[in-house]
C-alpha positions in Angstrom: 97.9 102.3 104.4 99.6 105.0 106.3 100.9 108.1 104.2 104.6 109.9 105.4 104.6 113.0 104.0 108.2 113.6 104.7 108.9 111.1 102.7 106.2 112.1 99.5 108.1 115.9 100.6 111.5 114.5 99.4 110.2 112.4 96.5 108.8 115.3 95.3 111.7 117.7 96.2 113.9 114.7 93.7 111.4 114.4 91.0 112.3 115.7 87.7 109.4 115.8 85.4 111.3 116.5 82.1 113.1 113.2 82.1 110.5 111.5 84.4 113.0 110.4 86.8 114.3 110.7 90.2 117.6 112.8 90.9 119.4 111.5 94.0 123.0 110.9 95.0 123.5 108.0 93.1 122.8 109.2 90.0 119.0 109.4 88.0 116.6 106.4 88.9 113.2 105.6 87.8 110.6 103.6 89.2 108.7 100.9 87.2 105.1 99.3 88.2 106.9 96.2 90.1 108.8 98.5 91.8 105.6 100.3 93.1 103.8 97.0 94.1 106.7 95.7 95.6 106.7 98.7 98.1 103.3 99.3 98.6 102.2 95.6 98.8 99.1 95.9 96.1 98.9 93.4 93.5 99.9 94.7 89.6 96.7 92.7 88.3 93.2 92.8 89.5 90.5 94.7 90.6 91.6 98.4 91.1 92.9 99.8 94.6 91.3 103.5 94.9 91.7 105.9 97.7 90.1 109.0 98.5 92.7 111.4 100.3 91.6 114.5 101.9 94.7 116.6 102.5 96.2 117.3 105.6 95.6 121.1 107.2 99.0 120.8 108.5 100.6 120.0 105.0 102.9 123.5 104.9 105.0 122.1 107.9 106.3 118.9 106.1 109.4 120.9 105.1 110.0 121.1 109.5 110.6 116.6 108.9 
């Protein structure tokens, strides 16, 4: 699984914890579990997918994407 940190740099920038939704042009949206398999590919049920992600030394130039 490959990581875009452009992309987790907008998510984040969109992300608005108090109503635990995302703001984007078309208006508030939320993302359910389904949602999050469906575009990630791992299976809702069954044994636990776990990744250990050391972060990138270059991570203060995502805002440059």
């Amino acid at each position: 699984m490959t990581v875009d940190p452009c992309l987790i740099t907008a998510l984040v920038d969109h992300w608005r914890p108090e109503t635990s939704t995302f703001h984007l042009s078309l208006g508030e949206v939320t993302i359910t579990l389904k949602d999050g398999a469906t575009l990630t590919g791992l299976p809702i049920d069954g044994d636990p997918f776990i990744v250990i992600y050391q972060m990138m030394s270059g991570w203060g130039c995502v805002r440059d994407c």
